[in-house]
C-alpha positions as CSV (number, residue, x, y, z in Angstrom):
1,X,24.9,5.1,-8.8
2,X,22.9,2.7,-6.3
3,X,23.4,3.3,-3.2
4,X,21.0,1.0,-1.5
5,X,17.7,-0.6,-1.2
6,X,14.9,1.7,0.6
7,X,12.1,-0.1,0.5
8,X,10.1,-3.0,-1.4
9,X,6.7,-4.2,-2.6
10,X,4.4,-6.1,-4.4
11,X,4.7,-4.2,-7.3
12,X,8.4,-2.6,-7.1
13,X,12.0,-1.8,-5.6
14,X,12.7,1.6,-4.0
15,X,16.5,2.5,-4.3
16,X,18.4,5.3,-2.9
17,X,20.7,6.6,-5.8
18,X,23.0,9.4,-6.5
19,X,22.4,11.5,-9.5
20,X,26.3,11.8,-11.0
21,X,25.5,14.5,-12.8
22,X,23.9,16.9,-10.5
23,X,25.5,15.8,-7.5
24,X,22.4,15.2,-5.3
25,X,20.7,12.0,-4.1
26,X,17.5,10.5,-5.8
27,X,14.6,7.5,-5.1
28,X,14.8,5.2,-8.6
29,X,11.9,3.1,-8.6
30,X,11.5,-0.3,-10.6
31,X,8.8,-1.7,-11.8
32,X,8.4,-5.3,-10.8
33,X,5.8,-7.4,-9.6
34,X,7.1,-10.2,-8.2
35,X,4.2,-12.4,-8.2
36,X,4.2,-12.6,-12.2
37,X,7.5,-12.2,-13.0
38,X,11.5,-13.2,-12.7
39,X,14.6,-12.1,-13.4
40,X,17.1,-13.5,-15.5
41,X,20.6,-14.4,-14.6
42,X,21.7,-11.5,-17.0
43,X,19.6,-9.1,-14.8
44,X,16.7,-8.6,-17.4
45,X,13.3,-8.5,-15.9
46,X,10.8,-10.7,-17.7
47,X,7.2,-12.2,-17.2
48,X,7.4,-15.5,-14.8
49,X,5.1,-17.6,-17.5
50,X,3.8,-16.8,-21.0
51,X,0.7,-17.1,-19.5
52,X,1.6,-13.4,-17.5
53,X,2.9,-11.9,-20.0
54,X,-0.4,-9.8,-21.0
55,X,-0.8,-9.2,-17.2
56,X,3.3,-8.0,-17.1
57,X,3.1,-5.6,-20.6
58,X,-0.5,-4.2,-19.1
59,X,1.0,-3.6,-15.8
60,X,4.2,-2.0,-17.5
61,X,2.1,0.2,-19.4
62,X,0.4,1.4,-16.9
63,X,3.5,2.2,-14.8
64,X,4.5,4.2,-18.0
65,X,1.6,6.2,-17.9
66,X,2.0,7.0,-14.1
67,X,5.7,8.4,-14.5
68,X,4.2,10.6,-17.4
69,X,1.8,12.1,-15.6
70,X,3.1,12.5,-12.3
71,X,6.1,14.1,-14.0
72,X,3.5,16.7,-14.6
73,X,3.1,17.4,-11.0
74,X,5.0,20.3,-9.2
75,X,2.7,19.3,-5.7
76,X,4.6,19.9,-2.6
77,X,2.9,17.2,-1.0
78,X,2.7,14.8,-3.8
79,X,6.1,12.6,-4.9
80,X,7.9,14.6,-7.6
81,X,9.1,12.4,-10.9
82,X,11.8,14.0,-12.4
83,X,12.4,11.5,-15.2
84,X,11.6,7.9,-16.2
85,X,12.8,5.3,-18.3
86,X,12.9,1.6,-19.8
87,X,15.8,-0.9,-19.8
88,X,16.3,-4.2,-18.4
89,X,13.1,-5.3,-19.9
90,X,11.1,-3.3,-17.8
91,X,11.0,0.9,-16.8
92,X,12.0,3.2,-14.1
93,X,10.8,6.2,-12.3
94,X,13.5,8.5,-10.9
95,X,12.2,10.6,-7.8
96,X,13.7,13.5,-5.5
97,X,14.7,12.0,-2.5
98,X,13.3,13.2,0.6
99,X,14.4,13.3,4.4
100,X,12.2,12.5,6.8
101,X,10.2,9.0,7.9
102,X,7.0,7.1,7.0
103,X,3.6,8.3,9.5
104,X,3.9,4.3,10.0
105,X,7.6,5.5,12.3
106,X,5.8,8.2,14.0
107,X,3.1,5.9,14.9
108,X,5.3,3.4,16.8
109,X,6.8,6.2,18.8
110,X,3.6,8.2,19.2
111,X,0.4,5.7,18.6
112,X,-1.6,8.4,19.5
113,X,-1.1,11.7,17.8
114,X,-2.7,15.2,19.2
115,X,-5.3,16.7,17.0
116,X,-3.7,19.8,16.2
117,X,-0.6,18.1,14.3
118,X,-3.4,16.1,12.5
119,X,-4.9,18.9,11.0
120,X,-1.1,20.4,10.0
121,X,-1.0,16.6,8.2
122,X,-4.7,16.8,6.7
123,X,-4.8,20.0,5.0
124,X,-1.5,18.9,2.8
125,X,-2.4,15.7,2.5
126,X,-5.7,16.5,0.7
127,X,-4.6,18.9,-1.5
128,X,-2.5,16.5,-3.1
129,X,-4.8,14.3,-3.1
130,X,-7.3,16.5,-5.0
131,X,-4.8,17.0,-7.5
132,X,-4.0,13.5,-8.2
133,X,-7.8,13.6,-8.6
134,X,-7.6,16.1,-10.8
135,X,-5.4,14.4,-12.9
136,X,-7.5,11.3,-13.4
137,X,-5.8,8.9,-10.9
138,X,-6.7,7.2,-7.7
139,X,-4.1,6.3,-5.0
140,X,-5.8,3.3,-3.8
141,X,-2.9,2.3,-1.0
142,X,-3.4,5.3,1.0
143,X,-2.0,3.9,4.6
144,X,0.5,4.8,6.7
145,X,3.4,3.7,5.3
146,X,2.5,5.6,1.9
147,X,2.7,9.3,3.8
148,X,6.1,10.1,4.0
149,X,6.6,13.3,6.9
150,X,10.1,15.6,6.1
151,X,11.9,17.1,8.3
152,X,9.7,20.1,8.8
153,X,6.5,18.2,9.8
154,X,4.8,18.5,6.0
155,X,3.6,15.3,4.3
156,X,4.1,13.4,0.8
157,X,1.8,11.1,-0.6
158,X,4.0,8.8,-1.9
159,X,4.3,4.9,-3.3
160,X,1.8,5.4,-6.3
161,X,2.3,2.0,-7.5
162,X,1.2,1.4,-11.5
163,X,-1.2,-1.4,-10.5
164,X,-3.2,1.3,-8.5
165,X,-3.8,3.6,-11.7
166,X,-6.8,4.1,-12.3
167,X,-8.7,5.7,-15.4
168,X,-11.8,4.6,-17.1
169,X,-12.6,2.2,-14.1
170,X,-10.7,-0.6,-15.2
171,X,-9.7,-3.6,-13.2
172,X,-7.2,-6.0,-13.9
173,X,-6.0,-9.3,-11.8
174,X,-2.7,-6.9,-11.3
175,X,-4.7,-4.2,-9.6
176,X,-5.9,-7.0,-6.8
177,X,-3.7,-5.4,-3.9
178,X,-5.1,-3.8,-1.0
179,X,-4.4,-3.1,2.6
180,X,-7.2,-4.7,5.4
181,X,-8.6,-1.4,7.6
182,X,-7.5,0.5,4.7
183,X,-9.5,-0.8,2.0
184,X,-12.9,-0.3,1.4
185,X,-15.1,-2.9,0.7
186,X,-15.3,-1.8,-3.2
187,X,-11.8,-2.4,-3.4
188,X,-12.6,-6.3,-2.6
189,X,-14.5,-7.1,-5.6
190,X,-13.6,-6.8,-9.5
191,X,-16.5,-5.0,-10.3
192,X,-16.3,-2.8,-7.2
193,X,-17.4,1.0,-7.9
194,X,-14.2,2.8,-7.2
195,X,-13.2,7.2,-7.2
196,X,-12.3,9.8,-4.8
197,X,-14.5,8.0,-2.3
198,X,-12.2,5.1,-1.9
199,X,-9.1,6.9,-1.6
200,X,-11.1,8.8,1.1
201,X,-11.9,5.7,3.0
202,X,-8.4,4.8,3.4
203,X,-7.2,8.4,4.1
204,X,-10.1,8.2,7.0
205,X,-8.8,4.5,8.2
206,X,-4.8,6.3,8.4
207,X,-6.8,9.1,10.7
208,X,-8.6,6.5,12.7
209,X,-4.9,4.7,13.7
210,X,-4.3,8.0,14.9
211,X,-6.9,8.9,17.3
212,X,-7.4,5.1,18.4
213,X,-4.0,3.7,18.3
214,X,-5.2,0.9,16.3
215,X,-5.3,0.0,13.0
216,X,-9.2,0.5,11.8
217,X,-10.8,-2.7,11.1
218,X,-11.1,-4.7,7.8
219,X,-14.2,-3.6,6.0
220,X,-15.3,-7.2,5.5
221,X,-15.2,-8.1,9.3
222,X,-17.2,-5.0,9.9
223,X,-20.1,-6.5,7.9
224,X,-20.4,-9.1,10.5
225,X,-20.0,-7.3,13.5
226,X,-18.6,-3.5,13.3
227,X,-16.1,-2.4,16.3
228,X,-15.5,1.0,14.4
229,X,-17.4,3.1,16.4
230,X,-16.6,1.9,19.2
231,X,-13.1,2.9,18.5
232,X,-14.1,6.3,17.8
233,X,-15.8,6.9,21.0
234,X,-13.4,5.8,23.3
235,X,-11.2,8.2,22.0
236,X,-13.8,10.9,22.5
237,X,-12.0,12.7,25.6
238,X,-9.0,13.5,23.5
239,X,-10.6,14.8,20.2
240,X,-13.3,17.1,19.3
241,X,-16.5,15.6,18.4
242,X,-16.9,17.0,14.2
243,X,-13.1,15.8,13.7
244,X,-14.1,11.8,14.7
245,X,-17.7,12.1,13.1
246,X,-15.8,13.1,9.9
247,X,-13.3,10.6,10.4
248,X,-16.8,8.4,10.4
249,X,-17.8,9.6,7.5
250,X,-14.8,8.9,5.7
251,X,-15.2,4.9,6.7
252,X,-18.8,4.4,5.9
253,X,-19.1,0.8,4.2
254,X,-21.7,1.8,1.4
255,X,-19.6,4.7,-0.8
256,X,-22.4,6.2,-1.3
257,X,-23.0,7.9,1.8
258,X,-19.4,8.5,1.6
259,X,-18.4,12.0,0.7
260,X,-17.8,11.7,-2.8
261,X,-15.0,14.7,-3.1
262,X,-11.7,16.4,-1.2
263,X,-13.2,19.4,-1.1
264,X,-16.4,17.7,0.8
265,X,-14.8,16.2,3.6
266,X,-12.5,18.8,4.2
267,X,-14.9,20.6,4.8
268,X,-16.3,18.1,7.5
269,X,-12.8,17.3,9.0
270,X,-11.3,20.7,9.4
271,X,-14.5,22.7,10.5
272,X,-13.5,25.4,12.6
273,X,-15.5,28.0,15.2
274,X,-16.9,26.5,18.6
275,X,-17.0,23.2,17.1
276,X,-13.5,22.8,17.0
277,X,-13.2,23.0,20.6
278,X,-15.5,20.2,21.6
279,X,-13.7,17.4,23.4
280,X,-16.6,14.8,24.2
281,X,-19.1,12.5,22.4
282,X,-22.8,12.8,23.0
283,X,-23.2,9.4,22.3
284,X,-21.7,6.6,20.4
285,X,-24.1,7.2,17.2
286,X,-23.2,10.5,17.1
287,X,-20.1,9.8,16.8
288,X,-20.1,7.4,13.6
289,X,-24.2,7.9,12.4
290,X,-23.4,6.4,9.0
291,X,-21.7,3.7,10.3
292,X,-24.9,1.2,11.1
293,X,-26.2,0.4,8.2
294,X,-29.5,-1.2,8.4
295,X,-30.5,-4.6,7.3
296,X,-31.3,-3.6,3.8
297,X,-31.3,-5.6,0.7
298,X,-28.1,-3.7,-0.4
299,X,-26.7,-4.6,3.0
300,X,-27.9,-8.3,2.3
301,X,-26.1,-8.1,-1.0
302,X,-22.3,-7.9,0.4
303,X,-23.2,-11.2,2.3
304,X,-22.4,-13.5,-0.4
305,X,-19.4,-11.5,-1.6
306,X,-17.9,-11.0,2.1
307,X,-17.7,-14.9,2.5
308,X,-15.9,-15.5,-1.1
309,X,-13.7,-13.0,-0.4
310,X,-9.7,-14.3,-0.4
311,X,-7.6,-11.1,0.5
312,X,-4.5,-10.8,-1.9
313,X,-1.9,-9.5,-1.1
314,X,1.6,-9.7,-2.9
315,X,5.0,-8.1,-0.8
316,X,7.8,-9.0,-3.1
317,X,11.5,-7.7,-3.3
318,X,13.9,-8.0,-5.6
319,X,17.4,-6.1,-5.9
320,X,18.3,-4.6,-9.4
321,X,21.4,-5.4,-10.3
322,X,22.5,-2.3,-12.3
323,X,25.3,-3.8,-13.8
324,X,25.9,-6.5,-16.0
325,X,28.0,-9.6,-15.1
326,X,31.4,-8.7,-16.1
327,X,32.1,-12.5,-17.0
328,X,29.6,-15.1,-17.9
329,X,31.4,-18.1,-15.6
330,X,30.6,-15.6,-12.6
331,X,26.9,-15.7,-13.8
332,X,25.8,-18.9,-11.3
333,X,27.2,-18.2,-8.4
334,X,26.2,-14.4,-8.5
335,X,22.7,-14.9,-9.6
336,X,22.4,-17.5,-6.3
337,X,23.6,-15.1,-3.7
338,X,21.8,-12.3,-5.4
339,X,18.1,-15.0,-5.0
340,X,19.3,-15.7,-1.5
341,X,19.5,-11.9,-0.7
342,X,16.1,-10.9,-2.3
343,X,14.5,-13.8,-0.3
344,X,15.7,-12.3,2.7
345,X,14.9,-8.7,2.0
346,X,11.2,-10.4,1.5
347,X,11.2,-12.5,4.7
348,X,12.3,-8.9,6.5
349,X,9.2,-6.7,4.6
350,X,6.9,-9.2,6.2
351,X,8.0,-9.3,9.6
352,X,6.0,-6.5,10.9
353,X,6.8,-7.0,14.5
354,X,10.6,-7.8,13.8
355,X,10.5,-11.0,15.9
356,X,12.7,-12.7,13.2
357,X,10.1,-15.2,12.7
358,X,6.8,-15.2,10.3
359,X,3.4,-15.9,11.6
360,X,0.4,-17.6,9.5
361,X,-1.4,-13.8,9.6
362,X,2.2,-12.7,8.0
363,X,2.7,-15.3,5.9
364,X,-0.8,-14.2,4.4
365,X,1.5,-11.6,1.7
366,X,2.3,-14.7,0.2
367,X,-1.1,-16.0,-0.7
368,X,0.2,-18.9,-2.4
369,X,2.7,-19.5,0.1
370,X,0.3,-19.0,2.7
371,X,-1.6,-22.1,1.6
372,X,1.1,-24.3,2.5
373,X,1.7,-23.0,5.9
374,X,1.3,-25.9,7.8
375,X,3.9,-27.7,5.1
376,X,6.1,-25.3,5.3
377,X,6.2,-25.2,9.3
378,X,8.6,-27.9,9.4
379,X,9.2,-27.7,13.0
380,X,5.8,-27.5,13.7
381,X,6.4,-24.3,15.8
382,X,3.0,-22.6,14.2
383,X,5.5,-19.7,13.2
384,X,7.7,-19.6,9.4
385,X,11.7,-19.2,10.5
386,X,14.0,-17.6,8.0
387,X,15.5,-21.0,7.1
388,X,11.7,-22.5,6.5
389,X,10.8,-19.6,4.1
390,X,13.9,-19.5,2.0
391,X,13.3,-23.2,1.4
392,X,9.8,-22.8,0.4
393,X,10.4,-19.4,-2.1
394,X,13.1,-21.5,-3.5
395,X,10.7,-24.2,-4.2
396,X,8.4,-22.0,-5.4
397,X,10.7,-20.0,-7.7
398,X,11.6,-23.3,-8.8
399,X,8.4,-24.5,-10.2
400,X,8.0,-20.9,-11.9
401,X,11.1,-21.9,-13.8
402,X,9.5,-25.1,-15.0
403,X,6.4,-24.0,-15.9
404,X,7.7,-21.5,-18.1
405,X,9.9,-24.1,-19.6
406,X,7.1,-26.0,-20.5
């Protein structure tokens, strides 16, 4: 039985359920990427045009094979899948449910956090992720809101969205979502070499916003003119120099002087002895050496690529309705308030700073929508109100309709 909606995303809906059976509460996920696909008024999920429909059946597959394996996990620090299924046209992970809040909440309270309860955080977090390694899967969102914290203090990788499996290397227009800061730059391109070091990166950019307070900066700006270790040495008072030169090493833009394993930069991060009780930087080089690249050719050979790049990004959410209508005259009106809901429940996912209002850097989720800004802005305000952007998903919704009609 739904309960209600816990969170959403380019690629899904989180629900909080209650299993009927055994009495306790559950996460149901659904798989459902908004920007390629629709649901129908009988609450079937379905690809937005035929031309998606390869993109859609790829993307459900690879959910598939997500659920499967990580129903294989027992990790107490990875998301547990305790069964999964298809219906409505598309599938369904069912998850254990668990109390606590996203690092992302702690962050807002705290935006600082003391080493010590950063070490309790890393040890956890990177034996699950070596596991997932294990297992032949790469996170690929690793951020703060995707490290859920329970009640007592341990953490959960969690949100291991289909469209960020990855097994042979393979890269699909689906798989184009990615997090600025948290990215690395391989993650930008559709040929871009990606493994344990990428999902390093990010886990590296999620301890940077703890020691700074700031969210690391996008790997692309960096090529221009990199604040990184800048960052890092101002917060060289509070944290001991081998914890922040790891945390360096982590967000090196060429993955090849990345560490290329957990086990590697564990190592680095969590080195104990005297070292563990330095508080000050030597220098600012010392504190991020791999950071400055030099002008090589390989350097030279990201220029092109950094000035093509568009950053996608798709935040979509759409409530299941889990049960059918119970009349086919009702079928209208309920799909119309059920479309004006989801709209909303997007509009509020994008509104990072809860100001009620989206600005063009927001509006950036939507990358088609983003396009338009200036259209959309009605008002001419230079900011998207809730009114503006239900009007122009309509629109847009719209012309999906009638392209697939075609």
């Amino acid at each position: 039985r739904i309960e209600q909606v816990l969170g959403a995303g380019g690629f899904g809906t989180t629900y909080l359920a209650r299993d009927t059976h055994l009495d306790k509460q559950v996460a149901i996920k659904e798989y459902f990427p908004c920007d390629i696909a629709m649901r129908a008024a009988e609450g079937t999920v379905q690809p937005a045009t035929s031309q998606q429909e390869d993109d859609y059946k790829w993307g459900l597959d690879r959910f598939l094979l997500e659920a499967r394996t990580l129903a294989k996990f027992s990790h107490p620090n990875i998301v547990r899948v305790v069964r999964y299924f298809e219906a409505n046209g598309t599938a369904y992970m069912v998850m254990d449910y668990e109390r606590g809040e996203p690092l992302k909440n702690l962050l807002i309270v705290n935006p600082r956090l003391p080493e010590a309860q950063l070490r309790r955080l890393a040890g956890p977090l990177l034996d699950g992720l070596r596991a997932v390694h294990a297992a032949g899967f790469l996170h690929r969102d690793i951020k703060p809101d995707n490290i859920f914290v329970r009640s007592d203090g341990t953490p959960v990788l969690i949100d291991f969205g289909s469209a960020r499996h990855a097994l042979g290397g393979e890269t699909r227009a689906l798989t184009a979502i990615l997090t600025p800061g948290y990215a690395p730059l391989e993650q930008y391109s559709s040929d871009g070499r990606q493994g344990a070091w990428t999902d390093l990166y990010a886990l590296g950019g999620v301890f940077y916003r703890c020691v700074t307070g700031t969210p690391p900066p996008d790997a692309v700006a960096r090529m221009r003119s990199d604040t990184l270790p800048d960052g890092l040495a101002k917060a060289a008072s509070a944290y001991s120099a081998h914890f922040l030169r790891a945390i360096a090493w982590a967000l090196t833009l060429d993955e090849k002087k990345r560490p290329h394993n957990v086990d590697a930069w564990r190592t680095a991060l969590l080195a104990a002895g005297a070292a563990s009780a330095e508080r000050t930087l030597r220098a600012a080089p010392t504190a991020a050496p791999p950071l400055r690249l030099a002008a090589t050719p390989q350097r030279r050979s990201w220029l092109p690529l950094a000035t093509a790049l568009v950053v996608v990004f798709v935040v979509g959410a759409l409530a299941l309705g889990m049960k059918q209508h119970a009349r086919q005259a009702d079928a209208a009106q309920h799909d119309t308030g059920r479309l004006q809901r989801d709209v909303m429940l997007q509009f509020r996912a994008a509104d990072t700073n809860r100001d009620g209002y989206l600005s063009a850097e927001e509006m950036h989720l939507f990358p088609f929508l983003a396009k338009e800004f200036e259209r959309i802005d009605v008002d001419g305000d230079g900011r998207i109100s809730p009114a503006e952007f239900q009007r122009a998903r309509s629109i847009q919704l719209e012309r999906r309709v009638a392209k697939r009609a075609e």
